[in-house]
DRENTORKOL-3810 file (N, C-alpha, C; in nm, 4 decimals):
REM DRENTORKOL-3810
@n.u->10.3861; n.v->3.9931; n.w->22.9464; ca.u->10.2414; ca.v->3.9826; ca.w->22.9607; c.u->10.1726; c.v->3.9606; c.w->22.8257
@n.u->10.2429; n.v->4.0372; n.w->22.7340; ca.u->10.1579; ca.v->4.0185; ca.w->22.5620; c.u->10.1341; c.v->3.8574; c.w->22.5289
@n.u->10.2784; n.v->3.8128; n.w->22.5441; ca.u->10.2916; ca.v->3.6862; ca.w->22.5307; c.u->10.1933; c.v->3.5765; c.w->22.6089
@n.u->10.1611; n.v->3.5905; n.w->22.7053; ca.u->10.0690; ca.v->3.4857; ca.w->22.7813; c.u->9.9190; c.v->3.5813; c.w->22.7505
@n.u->9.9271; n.v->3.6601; n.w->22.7172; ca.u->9.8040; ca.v->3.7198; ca.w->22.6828; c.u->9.7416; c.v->3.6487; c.w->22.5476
@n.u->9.8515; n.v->3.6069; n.w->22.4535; ca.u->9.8500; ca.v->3.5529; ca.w->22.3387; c.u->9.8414; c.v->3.4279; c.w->22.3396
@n.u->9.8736; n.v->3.3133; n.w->22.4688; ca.u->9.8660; ca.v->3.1985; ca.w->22.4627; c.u->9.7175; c.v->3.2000; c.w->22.5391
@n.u->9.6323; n.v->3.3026; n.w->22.5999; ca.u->9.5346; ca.v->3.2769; ca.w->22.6482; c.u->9.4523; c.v->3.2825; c.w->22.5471
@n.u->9.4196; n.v->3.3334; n.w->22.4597; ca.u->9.3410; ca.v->3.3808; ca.w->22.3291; c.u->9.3394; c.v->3.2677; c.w->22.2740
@n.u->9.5025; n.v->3.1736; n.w->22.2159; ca.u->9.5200; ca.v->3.0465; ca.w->22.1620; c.u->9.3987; c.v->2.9756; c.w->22.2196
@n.u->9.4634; n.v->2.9802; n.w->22.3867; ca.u->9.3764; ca.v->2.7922; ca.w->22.4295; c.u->9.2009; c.v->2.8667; c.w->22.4105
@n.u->9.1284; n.v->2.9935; n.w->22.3767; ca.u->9.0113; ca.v->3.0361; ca.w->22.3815; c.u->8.9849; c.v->2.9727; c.w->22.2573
@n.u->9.0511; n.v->3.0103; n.w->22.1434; ca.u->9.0169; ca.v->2.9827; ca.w->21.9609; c.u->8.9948; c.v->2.8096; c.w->21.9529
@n.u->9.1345; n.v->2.7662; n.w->22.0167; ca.u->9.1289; ca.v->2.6355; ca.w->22.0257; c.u->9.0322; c.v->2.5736; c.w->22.0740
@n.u->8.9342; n.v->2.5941; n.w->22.2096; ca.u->8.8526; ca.v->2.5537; ca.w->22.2652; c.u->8.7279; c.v->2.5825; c.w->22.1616
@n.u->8.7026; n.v->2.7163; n.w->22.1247; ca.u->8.5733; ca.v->2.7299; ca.w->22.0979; c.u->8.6121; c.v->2.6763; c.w->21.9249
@n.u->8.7038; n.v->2.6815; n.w->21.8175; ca.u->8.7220; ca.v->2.5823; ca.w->21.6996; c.u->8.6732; c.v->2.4302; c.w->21.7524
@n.u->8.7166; n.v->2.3550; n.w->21.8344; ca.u->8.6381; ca.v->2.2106; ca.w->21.8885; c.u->8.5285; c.v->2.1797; c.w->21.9151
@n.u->8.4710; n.v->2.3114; n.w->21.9867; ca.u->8.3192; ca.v->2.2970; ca.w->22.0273; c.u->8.2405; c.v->2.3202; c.w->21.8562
@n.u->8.2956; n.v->2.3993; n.w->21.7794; ca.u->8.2144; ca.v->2.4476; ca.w->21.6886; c.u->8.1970; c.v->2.3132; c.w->21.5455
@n.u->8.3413; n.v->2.2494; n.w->21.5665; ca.u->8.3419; ca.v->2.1228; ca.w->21.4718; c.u->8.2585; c.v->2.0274; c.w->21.5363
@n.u->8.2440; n.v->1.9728; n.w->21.6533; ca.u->8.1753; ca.v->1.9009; ca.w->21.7345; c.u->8.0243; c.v->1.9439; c.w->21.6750
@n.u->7.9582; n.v->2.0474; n.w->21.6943; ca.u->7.7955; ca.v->2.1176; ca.w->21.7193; c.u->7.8001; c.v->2.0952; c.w->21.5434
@n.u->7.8892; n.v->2.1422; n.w->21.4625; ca.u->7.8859; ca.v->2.1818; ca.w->21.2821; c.u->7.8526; c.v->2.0168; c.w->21.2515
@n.u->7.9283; n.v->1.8979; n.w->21.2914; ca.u->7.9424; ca.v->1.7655; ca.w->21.2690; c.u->7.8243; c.v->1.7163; c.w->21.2801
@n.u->7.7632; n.v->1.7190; n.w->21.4156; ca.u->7.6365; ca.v->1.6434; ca.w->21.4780; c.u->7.5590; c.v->1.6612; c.w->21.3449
@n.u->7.5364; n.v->1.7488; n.w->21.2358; ca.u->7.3894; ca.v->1.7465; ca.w->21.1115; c.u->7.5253; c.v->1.6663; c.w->21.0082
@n.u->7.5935; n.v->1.7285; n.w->21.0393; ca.u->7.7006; ca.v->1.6246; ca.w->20.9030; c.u->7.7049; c.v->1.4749; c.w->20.9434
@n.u->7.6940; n.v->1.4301; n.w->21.0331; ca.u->7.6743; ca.v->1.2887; ca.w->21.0759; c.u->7.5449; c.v->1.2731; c.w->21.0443
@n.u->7.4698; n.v->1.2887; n.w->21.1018; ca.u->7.3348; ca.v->1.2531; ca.w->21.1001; c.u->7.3097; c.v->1.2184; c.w->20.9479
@n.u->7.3680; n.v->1.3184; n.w->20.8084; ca.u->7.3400; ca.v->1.3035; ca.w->20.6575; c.u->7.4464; c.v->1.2109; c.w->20.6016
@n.u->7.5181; n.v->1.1485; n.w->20.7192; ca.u->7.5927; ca.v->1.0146; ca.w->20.6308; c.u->7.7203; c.v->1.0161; c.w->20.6757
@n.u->7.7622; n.v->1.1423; n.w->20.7033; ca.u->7.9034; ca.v->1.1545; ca.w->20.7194; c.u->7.9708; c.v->1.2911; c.w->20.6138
@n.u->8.0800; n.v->1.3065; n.w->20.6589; ca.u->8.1943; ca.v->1.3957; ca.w->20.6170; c.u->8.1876; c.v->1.3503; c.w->20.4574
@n.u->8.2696; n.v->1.2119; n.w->20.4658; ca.u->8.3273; ca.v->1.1798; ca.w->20.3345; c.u->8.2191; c.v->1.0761; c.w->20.2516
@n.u->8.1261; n.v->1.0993; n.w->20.3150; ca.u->8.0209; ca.v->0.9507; ca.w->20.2136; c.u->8.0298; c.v->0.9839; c.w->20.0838
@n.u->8.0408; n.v->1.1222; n.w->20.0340; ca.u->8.0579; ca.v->1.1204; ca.w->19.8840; c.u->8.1726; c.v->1.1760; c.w->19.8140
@n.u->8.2948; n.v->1.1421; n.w->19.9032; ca.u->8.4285; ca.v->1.1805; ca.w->19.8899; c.u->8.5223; c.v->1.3219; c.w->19.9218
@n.u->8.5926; n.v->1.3065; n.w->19.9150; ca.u->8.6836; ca.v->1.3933; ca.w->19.9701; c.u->8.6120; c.v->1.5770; c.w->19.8952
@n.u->8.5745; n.v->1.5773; n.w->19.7683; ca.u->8.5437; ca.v->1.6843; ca.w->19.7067; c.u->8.4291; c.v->1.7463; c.w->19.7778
@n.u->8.3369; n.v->1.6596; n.w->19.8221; ca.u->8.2106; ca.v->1.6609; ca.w->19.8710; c.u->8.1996; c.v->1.7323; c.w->20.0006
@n.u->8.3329; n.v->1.6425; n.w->20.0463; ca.u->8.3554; ca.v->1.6515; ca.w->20.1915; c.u->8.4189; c.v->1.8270; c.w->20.2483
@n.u->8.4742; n.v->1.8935; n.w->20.1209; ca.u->8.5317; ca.v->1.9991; ca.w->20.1723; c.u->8.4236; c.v->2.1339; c.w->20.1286
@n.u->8.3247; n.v->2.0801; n.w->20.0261; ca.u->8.1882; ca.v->2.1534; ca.w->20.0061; c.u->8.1534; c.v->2.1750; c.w->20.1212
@n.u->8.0915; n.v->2.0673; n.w->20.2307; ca.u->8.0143; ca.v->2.0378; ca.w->20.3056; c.u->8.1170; c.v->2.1958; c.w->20.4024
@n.u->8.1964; n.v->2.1063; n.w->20.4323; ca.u->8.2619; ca.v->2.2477; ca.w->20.5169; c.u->8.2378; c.v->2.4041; c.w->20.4862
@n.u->8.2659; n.v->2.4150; n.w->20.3518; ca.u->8.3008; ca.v->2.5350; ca.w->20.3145; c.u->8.1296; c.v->2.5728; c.w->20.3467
@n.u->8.0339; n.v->2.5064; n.w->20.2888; ca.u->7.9142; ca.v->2.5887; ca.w->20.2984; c.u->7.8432; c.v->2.5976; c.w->20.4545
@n.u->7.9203; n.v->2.5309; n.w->20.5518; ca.u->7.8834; ca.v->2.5247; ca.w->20.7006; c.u->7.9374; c.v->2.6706; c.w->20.7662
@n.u->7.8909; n.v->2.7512; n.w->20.7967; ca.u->7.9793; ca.v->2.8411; ca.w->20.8781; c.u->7.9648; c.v->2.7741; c.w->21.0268
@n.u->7.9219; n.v->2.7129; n.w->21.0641; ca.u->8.0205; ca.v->2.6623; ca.w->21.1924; c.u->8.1180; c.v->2.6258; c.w->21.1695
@n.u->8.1288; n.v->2.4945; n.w->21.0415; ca.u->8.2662; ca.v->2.4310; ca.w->21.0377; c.u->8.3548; c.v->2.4999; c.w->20.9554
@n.u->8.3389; n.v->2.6640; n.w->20.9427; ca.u->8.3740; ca.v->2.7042; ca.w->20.8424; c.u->8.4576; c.v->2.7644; c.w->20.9564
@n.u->8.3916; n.v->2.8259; n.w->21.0922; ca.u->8.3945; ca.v->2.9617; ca.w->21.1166; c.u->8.5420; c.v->2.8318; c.w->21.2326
@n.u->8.5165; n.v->2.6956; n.w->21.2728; ca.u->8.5694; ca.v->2.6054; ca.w->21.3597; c.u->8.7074; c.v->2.6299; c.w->21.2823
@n.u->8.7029; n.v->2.6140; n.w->21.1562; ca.u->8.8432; ca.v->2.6404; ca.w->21.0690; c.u->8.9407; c.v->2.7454; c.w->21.0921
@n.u->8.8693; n.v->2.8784; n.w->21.1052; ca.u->8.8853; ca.v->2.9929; ca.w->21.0993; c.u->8.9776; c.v->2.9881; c.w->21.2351
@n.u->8.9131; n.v->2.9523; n.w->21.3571; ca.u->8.9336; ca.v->2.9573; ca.w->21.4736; c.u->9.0841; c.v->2.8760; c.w->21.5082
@n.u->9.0793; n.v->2.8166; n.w->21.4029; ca.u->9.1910; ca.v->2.6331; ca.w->21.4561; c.u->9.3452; c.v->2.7659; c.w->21.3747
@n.u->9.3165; n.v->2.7918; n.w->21.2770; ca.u->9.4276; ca.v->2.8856; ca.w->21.2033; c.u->9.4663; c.v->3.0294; c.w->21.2632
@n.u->9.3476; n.v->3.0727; n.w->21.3594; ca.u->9.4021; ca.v->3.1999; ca.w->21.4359; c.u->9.4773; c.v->3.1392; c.w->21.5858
@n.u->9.4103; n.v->3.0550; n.w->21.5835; ca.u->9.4957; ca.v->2.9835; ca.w->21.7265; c.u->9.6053; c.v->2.9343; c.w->21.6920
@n.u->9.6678; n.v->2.8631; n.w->21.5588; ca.u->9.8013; ca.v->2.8503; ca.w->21.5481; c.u->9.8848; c.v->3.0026; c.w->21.5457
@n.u->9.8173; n.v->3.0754; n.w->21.5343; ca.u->9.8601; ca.v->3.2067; ca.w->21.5073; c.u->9.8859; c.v->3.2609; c.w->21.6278
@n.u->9.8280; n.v->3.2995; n.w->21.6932; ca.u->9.8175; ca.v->3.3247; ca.w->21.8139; c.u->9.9414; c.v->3.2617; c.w->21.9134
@n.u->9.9262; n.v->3.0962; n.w->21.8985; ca.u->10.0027; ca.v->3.0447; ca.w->22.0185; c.u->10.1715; c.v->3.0725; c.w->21.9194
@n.u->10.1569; n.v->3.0883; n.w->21.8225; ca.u->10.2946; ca.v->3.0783; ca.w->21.7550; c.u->10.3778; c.v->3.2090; c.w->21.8446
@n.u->10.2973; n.v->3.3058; n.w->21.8302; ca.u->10.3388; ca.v->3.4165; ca.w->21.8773; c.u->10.3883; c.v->3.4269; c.w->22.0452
@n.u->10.2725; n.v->3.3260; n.w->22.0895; ca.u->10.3132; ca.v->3.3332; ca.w->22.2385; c.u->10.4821; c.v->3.2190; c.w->22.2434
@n.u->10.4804; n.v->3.1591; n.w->22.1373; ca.u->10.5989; ca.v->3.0823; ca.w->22.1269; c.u->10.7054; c.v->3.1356; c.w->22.1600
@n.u->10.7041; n.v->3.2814; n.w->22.0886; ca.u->10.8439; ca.v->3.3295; ca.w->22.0496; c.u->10.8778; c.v->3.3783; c.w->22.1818
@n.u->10.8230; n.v->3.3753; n.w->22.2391; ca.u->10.8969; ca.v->3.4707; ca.w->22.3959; c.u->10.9924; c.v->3.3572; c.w->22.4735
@n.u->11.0752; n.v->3.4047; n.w->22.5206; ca.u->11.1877; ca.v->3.3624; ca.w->22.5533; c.u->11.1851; c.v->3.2551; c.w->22.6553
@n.u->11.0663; n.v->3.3797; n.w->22.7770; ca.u->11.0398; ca.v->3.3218; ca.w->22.9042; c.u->10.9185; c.v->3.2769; c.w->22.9120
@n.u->10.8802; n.v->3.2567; n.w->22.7984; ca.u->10.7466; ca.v->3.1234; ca.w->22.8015; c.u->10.8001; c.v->2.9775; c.w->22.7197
@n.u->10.8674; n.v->2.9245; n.w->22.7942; ca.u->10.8737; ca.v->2.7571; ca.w->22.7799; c.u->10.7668; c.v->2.7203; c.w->22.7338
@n.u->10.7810; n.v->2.5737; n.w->22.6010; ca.u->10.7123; ca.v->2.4987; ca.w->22.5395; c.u->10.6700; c.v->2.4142; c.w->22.6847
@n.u->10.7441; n.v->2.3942; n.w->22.7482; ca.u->10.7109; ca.v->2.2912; ca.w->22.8475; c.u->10.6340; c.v->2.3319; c.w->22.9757
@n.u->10.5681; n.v->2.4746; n.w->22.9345; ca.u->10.4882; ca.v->2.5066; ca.w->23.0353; c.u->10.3520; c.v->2.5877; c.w->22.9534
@n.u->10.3672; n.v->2.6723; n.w->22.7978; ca.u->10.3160; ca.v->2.6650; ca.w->22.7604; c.u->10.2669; c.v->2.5263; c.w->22.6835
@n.u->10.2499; n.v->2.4797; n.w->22.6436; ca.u->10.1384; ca.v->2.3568; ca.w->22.6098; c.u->10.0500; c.v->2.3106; c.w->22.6604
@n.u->10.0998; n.v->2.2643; n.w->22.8341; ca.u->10.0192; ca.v->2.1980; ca.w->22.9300; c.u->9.8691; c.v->2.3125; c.w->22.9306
@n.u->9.9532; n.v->2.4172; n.w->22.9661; ca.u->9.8372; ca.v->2.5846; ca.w->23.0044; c.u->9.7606; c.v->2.5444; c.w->22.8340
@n.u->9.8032; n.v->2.5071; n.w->22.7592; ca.u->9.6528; ca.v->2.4967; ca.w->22.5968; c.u->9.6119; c.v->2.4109; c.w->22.6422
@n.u->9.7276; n.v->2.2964; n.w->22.6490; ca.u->9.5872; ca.v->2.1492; ca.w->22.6099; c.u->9.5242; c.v->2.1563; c.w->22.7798
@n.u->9.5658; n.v->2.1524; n.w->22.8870; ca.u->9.4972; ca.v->2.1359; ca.w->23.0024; c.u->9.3916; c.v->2.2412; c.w->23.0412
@n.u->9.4217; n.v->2.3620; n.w->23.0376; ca.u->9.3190; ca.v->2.4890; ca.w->23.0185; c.u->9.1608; c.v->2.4665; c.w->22.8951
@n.u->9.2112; n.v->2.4315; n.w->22.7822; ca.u->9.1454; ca.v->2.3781; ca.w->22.6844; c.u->9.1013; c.v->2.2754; c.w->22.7358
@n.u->9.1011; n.v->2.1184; n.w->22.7519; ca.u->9.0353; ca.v->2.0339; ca.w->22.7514; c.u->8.9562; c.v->2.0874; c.w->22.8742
@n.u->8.9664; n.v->2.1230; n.w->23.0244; ca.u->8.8664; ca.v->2.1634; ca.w->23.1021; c.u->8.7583; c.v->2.2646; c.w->23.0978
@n.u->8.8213; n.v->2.3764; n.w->22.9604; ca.u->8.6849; ca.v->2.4416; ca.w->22.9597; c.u->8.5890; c.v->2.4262; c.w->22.8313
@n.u->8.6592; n.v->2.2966; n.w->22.7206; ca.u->8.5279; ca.v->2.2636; ca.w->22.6613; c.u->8.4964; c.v->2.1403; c.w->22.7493
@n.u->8.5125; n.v->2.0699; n.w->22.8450; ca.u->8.4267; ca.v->1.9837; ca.w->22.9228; c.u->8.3156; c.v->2.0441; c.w->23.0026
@n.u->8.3456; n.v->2.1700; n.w->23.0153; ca.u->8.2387; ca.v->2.2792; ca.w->23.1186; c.u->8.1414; c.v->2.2893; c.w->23.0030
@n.u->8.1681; n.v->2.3790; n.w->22.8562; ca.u->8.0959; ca.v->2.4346; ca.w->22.7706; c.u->8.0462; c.v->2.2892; c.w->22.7093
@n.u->8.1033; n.v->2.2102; n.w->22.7014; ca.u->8.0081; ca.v->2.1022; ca.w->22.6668; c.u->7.8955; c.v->2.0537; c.w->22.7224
@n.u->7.9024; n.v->2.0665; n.w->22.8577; ca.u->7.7902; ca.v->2.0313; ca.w->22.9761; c.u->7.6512; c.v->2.1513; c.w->22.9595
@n.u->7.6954; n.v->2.2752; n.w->22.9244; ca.u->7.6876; ca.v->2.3804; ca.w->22.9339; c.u->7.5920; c.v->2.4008; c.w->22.7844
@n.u->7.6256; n.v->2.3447; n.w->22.6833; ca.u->7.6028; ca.v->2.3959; ca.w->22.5471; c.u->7.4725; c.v->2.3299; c.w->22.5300
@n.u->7.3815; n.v->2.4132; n.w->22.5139; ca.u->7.2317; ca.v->2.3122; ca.w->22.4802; c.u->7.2190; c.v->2.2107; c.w->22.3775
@n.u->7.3128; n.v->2.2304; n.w->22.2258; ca.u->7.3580; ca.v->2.1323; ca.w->22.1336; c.u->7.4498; c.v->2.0259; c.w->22.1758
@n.u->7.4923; n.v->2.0131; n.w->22.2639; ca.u->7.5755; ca.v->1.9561; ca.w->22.2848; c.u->7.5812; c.v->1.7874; c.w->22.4651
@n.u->7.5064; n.v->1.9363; n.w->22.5529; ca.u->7.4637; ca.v->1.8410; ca.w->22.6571; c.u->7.5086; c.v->1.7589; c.w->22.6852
@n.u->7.6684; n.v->1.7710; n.w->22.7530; ca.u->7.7133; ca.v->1.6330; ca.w->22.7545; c.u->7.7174; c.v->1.6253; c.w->22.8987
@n.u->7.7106; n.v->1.5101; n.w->22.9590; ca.u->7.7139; ca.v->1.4907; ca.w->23.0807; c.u->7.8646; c.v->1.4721; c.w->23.1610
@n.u->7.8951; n.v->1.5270; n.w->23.2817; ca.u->7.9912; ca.v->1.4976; ca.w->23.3663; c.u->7.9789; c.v->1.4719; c.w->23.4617
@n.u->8.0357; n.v->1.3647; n.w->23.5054; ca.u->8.0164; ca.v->1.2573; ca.w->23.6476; c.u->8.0990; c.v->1.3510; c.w->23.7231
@n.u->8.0759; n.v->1.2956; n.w->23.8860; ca.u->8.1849; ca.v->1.3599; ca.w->24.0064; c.u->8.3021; c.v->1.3093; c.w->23.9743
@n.u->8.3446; n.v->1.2248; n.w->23.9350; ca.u->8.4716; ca.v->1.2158; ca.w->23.8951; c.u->8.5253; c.v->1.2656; c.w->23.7671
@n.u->8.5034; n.v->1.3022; n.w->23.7050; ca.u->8.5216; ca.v->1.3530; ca.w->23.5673; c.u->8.5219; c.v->1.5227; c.w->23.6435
@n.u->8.4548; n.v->1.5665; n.w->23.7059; ca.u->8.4440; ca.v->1.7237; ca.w->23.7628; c.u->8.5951; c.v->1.7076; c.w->23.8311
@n.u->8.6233; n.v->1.5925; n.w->23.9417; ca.u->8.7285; ca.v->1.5852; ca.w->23.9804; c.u->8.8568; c.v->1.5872; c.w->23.9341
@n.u->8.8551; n.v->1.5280; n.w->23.7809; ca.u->8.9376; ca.v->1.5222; ca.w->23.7596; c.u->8.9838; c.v->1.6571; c.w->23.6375
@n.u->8.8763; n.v->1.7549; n.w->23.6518; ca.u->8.8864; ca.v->1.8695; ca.w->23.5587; c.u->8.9633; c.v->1.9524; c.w->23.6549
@n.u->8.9033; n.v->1.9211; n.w->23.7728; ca.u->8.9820; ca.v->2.0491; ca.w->23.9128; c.u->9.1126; c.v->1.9935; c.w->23.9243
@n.u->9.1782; n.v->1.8761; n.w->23.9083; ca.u->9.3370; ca.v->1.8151; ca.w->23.9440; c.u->9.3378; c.v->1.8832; c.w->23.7936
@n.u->9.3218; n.v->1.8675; n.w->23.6871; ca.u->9.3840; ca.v->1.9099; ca.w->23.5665; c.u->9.4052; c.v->2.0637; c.w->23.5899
@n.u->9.3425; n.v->2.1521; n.w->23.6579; ca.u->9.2935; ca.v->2.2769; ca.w->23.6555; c.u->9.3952; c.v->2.3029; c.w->23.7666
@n.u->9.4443; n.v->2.2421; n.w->23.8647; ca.u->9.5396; ca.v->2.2471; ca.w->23.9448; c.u->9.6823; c.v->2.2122; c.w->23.9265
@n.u->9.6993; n.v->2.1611; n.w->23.8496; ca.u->9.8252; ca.v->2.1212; ca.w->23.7773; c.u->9.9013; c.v->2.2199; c.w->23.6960
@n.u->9.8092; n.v->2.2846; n.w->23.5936; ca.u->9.8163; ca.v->2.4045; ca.w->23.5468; c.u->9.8473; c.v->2.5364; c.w->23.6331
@n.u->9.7448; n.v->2.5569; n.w->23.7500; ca.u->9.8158; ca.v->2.6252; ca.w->23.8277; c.u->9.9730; c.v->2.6135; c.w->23.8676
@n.u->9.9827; n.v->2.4740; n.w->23.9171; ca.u->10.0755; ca.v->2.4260; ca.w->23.9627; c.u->10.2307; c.v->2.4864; c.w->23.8278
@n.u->10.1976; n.v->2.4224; n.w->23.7505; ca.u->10.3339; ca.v->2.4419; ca.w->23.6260; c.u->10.3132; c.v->2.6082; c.w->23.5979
@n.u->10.2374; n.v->2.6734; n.w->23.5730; ca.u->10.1984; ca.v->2.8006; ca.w->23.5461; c.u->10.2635; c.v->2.8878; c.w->23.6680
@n.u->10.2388; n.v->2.7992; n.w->23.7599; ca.u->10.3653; ca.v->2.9048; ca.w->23.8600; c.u->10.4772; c.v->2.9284; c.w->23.8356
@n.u->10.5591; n.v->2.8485; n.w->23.7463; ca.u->10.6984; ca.v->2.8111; ca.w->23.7341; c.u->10.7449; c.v->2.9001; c.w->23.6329
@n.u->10.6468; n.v->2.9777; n.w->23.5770; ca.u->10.6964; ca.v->3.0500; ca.w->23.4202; c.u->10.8035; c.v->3.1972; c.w->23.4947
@n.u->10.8539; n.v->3.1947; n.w->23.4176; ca.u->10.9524; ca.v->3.3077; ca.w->23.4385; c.u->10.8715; c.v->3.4566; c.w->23.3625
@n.u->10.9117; n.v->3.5748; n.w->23.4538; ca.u->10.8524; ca.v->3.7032; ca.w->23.4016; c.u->10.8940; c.v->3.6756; c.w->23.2613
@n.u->10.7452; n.v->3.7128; n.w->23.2001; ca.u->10.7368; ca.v->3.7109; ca.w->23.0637; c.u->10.7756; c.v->3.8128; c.w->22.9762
@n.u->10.8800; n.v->3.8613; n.w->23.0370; ca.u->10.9168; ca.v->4.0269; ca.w->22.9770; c.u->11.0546; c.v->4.0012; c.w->22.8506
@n.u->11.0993; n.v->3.8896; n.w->22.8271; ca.u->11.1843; ca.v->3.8703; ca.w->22.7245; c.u->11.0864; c.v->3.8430; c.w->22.6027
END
């Protein structure tokens, strides 16, 4: 249970690190870009953003995190991954819709195709073996 407890936390950091580079970006675009005044510039800009600071923070506890859910025996790469990236991409498509900075729109098919992604996951997520190794 620790272990999938730990890959749930991952696909959370992971999701909300994307949303936060996404929302941190939108004023860094708007002033030219990331790198308009080079790479030195470019890692200022970050460092003094705590969104894209805090998006950083988030992307390095989630490698952390899922590393850990790695090590368990009876959590397969080939069932953990799908559960990040498919779990992840459907719930920043929700929080994106959702996020007043952000407002992104989703068609009925795009909803549709968050519930087959969201079902698939079920689907492979059945297959995991007790997570007790």
């Amino acid at each position: 249970m620790k272990y999938v407890l730990s890959l749930i936390i991952a696909l959370l950091l992971n999701a909300a690190a994307n949303l936060m580079m996404k929302v941190g970006m939108k004023s860094v675009a708007e002033g030219g870009g990331l790198l308009k005044s080079g790479v030195a510039a470019g890692i200022a800009t970050i460092v003094r953003s705590p969104v894209l600071l805090t998006g950083l923070i988030c992307f390095a506890l989630n490698a952390a995190f899922y590393m850990y859910a790695l090590q368990s025996r009876a959590l397969k790469i080939s069932i953990a991954y799908p559960i990040m990236i498919g779990g992840g991409f459907a719930l920043i498509a929700i929080v994106a819709r959702l996020h007043p900075a952000l407002h992104e729109r989703l068609t009925t098919v795009q909803l549709l195709g968050i519930l087959l992604v969201l079902s698939g996951i079920v689907v492979i997520g059945s297959q995991m073996e007790s997570p007790s190794a």
